[in-house]
C-alpha positions as CSV (number, residue, x, y, z in Angstrom):
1,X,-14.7,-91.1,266.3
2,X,-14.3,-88.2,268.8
3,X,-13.1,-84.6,267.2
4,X,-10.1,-84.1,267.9
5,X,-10.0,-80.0,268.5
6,X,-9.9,-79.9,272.0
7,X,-12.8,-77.4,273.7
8,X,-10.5,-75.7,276.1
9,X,-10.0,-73.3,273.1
10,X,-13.1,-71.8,274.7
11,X,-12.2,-72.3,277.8
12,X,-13.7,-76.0,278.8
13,X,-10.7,-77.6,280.5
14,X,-10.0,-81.2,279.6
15,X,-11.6,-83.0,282.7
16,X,-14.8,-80.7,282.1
17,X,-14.2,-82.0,278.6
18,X,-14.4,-85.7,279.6
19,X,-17.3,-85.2,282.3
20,X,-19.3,-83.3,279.2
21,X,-18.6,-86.3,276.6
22,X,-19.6,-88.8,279.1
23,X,-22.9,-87.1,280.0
24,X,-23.4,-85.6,275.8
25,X,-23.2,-89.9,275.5
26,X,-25.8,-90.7,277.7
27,X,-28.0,-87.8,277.0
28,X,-26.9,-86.6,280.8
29,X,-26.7,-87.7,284.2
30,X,-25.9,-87.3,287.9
31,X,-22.7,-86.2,290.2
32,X,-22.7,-90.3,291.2
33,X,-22.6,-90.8,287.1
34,X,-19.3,-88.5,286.5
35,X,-17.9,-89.6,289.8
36,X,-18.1,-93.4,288.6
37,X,-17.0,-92.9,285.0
38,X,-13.9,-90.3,285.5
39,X,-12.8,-92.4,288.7
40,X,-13.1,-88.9,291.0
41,X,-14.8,-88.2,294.0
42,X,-17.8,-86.4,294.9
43,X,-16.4,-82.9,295.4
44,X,-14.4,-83.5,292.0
45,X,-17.4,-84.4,289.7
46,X,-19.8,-81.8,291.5
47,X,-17.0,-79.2,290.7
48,X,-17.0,-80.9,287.1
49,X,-21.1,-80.5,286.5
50,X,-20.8,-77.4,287.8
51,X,-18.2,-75.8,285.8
52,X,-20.1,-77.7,282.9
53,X,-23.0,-75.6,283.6
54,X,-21.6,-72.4,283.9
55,X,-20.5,-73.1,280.9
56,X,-24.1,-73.4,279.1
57,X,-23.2,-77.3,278.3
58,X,-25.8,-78.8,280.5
59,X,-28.9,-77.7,282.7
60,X,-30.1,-78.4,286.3
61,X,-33.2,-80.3,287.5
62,X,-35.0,-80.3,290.7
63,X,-34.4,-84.4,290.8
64,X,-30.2,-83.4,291.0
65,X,-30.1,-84.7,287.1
66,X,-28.0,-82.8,284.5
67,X,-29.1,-83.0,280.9
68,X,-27.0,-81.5,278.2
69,X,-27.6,-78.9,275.6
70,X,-27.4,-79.7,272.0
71,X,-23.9,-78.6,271.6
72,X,-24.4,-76.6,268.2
73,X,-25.8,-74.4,270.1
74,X,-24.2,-74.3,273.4
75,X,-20.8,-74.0,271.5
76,X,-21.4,-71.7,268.9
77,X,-22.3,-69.7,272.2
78,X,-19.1,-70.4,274.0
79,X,-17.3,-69.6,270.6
80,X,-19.1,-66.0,270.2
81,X,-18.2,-65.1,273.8
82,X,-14.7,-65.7,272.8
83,X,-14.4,-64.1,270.1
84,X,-15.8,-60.8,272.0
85,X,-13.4,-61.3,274.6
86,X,-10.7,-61.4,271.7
87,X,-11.9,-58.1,270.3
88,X,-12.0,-57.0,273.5
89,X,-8.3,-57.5,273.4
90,X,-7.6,-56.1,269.9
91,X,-9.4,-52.9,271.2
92,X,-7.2,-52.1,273.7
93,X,-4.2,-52.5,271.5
94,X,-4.0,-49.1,270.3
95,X,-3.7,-47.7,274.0
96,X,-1.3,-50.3,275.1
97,X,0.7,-49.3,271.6
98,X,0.4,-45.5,272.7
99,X,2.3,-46.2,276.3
100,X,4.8,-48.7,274.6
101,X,5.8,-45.7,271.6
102,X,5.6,-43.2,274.7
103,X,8.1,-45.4,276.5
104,X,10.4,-46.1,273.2
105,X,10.8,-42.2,272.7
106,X,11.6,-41.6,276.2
107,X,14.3,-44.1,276.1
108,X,15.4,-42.9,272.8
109,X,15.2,-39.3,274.3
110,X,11.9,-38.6,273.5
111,X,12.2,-39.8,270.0
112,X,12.3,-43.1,268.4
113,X,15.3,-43.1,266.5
114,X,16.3,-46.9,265.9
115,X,18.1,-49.6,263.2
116,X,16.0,-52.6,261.9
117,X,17.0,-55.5,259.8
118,X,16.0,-58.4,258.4
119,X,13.8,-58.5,255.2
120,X,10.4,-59.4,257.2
121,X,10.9,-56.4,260.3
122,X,12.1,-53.8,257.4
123,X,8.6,-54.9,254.9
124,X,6.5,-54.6,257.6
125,X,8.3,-51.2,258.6
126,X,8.1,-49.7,255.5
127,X,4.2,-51.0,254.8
128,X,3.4,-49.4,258.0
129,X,5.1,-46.2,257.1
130,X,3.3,-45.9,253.7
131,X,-0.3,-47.0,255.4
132,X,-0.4,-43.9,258.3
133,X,0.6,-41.6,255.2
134,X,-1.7,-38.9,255.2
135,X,-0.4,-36.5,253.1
136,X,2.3,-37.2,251.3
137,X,5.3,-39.8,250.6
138,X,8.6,-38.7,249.3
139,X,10.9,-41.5,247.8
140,X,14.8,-41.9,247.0
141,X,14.6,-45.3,245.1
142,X,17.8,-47.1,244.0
143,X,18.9,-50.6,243.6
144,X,19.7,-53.1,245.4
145,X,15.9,-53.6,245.7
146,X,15.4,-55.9,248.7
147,X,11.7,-55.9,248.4
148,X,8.7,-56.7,246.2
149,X,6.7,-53.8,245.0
150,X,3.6,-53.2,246.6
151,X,1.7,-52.0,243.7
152,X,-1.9,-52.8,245.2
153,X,-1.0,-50.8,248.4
154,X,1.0,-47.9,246.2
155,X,-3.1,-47.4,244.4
156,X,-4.6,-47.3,248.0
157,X,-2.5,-44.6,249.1
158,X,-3.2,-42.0,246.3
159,X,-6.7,-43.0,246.3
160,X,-7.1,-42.2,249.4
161,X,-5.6,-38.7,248.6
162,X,-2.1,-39.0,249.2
163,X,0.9,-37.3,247.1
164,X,3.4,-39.5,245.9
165,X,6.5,-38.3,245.0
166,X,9.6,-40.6,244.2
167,X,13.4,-39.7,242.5
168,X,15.0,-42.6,240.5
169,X,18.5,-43.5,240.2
170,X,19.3,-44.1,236.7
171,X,20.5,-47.3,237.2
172,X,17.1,-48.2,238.3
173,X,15.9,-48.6,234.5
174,X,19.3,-51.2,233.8
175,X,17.2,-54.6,235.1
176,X,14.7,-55.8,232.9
177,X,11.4,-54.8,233.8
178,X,12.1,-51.8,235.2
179,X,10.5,-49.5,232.9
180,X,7.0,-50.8,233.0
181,X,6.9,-51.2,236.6
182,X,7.8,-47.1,236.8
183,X,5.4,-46.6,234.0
184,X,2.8,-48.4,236.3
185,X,2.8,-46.7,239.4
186,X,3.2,-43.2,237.5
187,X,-0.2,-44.4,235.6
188,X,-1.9,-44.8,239.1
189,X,-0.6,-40.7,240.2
190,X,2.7,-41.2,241.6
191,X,5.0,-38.5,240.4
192,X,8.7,-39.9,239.3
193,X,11.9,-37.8,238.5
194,X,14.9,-39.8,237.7
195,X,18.6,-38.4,238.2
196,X,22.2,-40.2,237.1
197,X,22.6,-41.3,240.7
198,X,21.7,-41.7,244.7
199,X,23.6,-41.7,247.8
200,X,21.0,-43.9,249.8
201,X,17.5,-44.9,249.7
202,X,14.8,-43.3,251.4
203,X,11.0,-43.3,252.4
204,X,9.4,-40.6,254.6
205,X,5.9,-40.0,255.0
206,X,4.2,-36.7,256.2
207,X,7.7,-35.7,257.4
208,X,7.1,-37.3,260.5
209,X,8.5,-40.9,260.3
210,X,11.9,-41.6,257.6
211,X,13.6,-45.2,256.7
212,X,16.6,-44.4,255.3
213,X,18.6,-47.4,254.0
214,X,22.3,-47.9,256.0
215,X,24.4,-50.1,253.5
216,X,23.9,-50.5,249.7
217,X,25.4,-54.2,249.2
218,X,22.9,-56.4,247.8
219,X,21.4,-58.7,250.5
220,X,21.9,-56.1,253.1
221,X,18.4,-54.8,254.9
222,X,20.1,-52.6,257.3
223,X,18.3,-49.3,257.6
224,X,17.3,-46.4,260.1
225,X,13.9,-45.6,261.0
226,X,13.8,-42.6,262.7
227,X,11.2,-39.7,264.2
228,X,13.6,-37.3,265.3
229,X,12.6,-34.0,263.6
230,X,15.8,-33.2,263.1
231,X,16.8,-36.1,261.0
232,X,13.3,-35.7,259.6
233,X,14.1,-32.2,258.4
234,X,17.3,-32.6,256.9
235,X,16.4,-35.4,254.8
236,X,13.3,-33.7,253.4
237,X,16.0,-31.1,252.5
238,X,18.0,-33.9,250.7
239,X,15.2,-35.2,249.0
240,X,13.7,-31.6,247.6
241,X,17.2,-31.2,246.5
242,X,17.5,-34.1,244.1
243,X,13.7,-33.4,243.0
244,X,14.5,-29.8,242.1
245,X,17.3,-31.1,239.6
246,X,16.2,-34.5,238.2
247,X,14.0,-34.7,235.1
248,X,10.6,-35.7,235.5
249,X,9.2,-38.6,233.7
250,X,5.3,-38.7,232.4
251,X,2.7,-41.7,232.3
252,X,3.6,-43.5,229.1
253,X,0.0,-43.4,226.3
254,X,1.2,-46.5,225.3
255,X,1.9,-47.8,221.8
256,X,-1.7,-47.5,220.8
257,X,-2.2,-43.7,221.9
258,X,-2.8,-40.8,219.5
259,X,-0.6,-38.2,219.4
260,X,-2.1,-34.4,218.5
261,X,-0.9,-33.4,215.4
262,X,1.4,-30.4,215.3
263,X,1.7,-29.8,211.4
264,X,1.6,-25.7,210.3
265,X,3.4,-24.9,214.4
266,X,6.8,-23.3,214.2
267,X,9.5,-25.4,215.6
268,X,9.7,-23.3,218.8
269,X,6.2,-23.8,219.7
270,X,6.0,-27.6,219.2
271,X,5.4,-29.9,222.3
272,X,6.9,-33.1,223.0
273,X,5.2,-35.8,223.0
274,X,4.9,-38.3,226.5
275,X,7.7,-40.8,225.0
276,X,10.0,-37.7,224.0
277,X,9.6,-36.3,227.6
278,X,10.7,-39.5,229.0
279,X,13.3,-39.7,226.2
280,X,14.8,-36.4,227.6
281,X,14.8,-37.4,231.2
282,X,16.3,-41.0,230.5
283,X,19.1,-38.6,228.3
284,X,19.9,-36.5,231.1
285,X,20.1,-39.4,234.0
286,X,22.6,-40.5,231.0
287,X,21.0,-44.2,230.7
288,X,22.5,-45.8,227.6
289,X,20.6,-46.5,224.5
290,X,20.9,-49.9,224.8
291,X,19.2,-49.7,228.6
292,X,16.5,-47.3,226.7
293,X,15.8,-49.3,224.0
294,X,14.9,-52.5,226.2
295,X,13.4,-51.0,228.7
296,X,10.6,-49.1,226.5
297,X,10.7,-53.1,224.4
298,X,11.7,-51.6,220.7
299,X,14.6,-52.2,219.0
300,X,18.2,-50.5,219.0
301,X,17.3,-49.6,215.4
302,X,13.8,-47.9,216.1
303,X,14.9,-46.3,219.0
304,X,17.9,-44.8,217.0
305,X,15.2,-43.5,214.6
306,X,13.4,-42.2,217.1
307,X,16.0,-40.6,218.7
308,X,17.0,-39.2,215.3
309,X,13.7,-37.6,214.7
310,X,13.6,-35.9,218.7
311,X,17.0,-34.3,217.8
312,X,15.6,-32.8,214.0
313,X,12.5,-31.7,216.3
314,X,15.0,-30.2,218.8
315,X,17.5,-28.9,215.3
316,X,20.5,-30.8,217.3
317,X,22.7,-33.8,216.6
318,X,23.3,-34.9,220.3
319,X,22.4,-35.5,223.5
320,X,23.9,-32.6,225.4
321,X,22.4,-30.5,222.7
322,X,19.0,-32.0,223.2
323,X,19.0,-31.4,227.0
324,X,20.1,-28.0,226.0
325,X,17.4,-27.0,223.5
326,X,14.8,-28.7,225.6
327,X,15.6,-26.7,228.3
328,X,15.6,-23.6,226.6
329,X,12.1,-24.5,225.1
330,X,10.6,-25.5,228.7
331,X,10.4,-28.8,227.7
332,X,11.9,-30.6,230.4
């Protein structure tokens, strides 16, 4: 049975194709041999063989004969000078991108300022923003969350050197699941704050390139990407100004850690341990105990005890006086 891939994906039209099956059957053959078996005439099968040969399917003899090549080699050839020609092609992408982004900003007046949608076009935004980080990545994170976390790519970019810094809504922490997915990507170096609340979402890497989410409604993938340095600086400003006030978070030991004793210190120079740090943040965000509780996967009751044994550390009876005395103690 013939294979069914047809060789002009390396360039052997389907004539030539027929002309070379005819002559690979008979182990070659003549002009008068193509011309009788393809019905064509003279000047049609000589173009045929020729093309054939140019190719590297067959050779010439003296006698006028064409034999063929053993085709795994003659098309692994042909295959392998395609496949340069295509990187010839991916080469030159990156110049041909440079003219097309030169062109975009000059429409846009000479920077590109535009609105994407669509879940697929905004992904491939956003991984595209993260990837030519070279410095740093400042975050604004809030449901809804329209996208899959990219945890793999999130490790790349601070092992490759880049800071990651990200502020939480509270209300990030309410679906399950939420908690060990922050704890994750503050275990591989990102740095987290987390605040009650955020006006939009944001991404913005090396201050140069911003997506900054237009409509909250769930479902909705609107959003701006912009290079305008203007934009650029007055959302860095809005994003250093919710990480100067929101309480950081720190990589959770886990249940298995040990935790330095701290017998014989006066209450005032006691540290908090990881979990009471996060405790405090999640306090002042003002997530509920109940969010708390299954988020960090305890119970209400051990988490009340907990809680209980943060404030007798702290020599308070509430939250508010907990954020107070933590403060006061450079705690938070």
């Amino acid at each position: 049975m013939e294979d069914a891939v047809p060789l002009d994906l390396v360039g052997v039209d389907a004539e030539a194709e027929k002309a070379y099956r005819h002559l690979l059957a008979g182990g070659g053959g003549t002009v008068d041999d193509v011309m009788a078996a393809l019905d064509v005439t003279y000047q049609e099968g000589l173009a045929l063989v020729e093309r054939l040969h140019r190719f590297g399917l067959v050779t010439r003899r003296t006698s006028g004969e064409f034999l063929t090549v053993d085709p795994r080699h003659a098309l692994r050839a042909l295959v392998e000078s395609r496949e340069r020609q295509l990187a010839s092609v991916r080469d030159v992408a990156g110049s041909l991108g440079a003219i097309f982004d030169t062109a975009k900003r000059a429409r846009n007046g000479g920077h590109g300022t535009i609105v994407i949608s669509g879940p697929e076009t905004v992904g491939d935004r956003y991984y595209r923003l993260k990837q030519a980080a070279r410095a740093e990545i400042c975050s604004l994170d809030r449901p809804p969350f329209l996208l899959a976390p990219n945890a793999p790519l999130d490790e790349a970019v601070v092992g490759r050197g880049v800071r990651v810094r990200a502020v939480y809504a509270a209300s990030s922490f309410l679906a399950d699941g939420g908690w060990p997915e922050l704890s994750s990507l503050v275990s591989r170096g990102e740095e987290a704050r987390i605040t009650p609340t955020l006006p939009i979402k944001l991404s913005m890497a090396d201050r140069s390139a911003a997506m900054v989410s237009l409509s909250l409604s769930a479902g909705n993938t609107e959003c701006l990407y912009t290079e305008a340095p203007p934009l650029l600086e007055a959302l860095a400003e809005l994003f250093e100004g919710y990480w100067a006030v929101a309480s950081p978070l720190v990589r959770d030991p886990g249940p298995d850690a040990q935790v330095p004793p701290q017998a014989g210190l006066p209450d005032e120079d006691c540290r908090p341990t990881d979990e009471e740090r996060n405790l405090l943040a999640l306090f002042a965000a003002g997530v509920k105990d109940e969010a708390i509780a299954r988020q960090f996967g305890i119970s209400s009751r051990t988490l009340r005890r907990r809680i209980q044994d943060l404030y007798a550390k702290l020599g308070t009876s509430s939250r508010f006086g907990a954020g107070v005395a933590a403060a006061r103690r450079d705690w938070v």
